[in-house]
N, C-alpha and C positions, 0 to 999 in steps of 0.2 A: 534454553528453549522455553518459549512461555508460549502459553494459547490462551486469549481474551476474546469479546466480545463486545462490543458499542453498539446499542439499541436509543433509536431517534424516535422516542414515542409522541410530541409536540404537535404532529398535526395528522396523526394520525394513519400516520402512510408505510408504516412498519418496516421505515429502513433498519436492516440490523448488516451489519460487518463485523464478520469474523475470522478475526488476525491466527496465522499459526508463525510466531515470531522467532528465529532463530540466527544466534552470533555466536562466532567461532573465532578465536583467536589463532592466528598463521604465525610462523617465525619470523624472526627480523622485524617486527614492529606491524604488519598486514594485521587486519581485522574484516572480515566478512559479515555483514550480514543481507537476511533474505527476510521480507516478508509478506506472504502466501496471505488474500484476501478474498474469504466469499460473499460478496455481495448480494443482499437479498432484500426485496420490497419497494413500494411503488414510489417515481418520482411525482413529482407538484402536478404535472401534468396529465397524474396515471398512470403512463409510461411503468410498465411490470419488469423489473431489473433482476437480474438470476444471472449470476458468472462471477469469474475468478478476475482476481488483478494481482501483479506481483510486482515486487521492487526487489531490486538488487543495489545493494552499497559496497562497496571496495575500497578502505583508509589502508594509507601509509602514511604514519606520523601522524601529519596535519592534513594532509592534502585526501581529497572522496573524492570518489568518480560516482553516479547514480543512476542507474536505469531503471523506469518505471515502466511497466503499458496497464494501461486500465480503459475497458472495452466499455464502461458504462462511468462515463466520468460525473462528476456531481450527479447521479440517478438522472443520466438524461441517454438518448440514443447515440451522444457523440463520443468516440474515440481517443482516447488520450497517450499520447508516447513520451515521454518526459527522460531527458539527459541534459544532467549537471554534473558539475564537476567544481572545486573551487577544494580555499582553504579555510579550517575548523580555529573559529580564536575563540 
């Protein structure tokens, strides 16, 4: 488990994200991980961002499944839901 932080101080607009980031190893080759993100500060626009996004990853072997949702996608009002899936070379 690790907990960081990414601060975009370039124009001023005090995006800062901060990760609580956590992987767990399952038997027979599964691997989990989750990570929990607070979104905080203004997009190009203004637009004042404050909420949570989360991703989930699930490997067996090679193969990841990925669900994402992020309610403030690039610091804008738009919605994001994101599933992939594929193979890790």
């Amino acid at each position: 488990m690790s907990a960081y932080a990414i601060r975009d101080a370039r124009l001023g607009t005090g995006q800062t994200n901060t990760h609580l980031y956590f992987r767990r190893y399952l038997p027979h080759d599964w691997r989990l991980t989750a990570d929990i993100v607070r979104e905080h500060g203004h997009g190009d626009n203004g637009f004042m961002v404050l909420g949570w996004s989360a991703n989930l990853d699930i490997d067996w072997h090679r193969w990841f499944v990925l669900v994402a949702r992020d309610p403030h996608a690039n610091y804008t009002p738009d919605r994001q839901f994101r599933l992939a899936g594929g193979l890790r070379f």
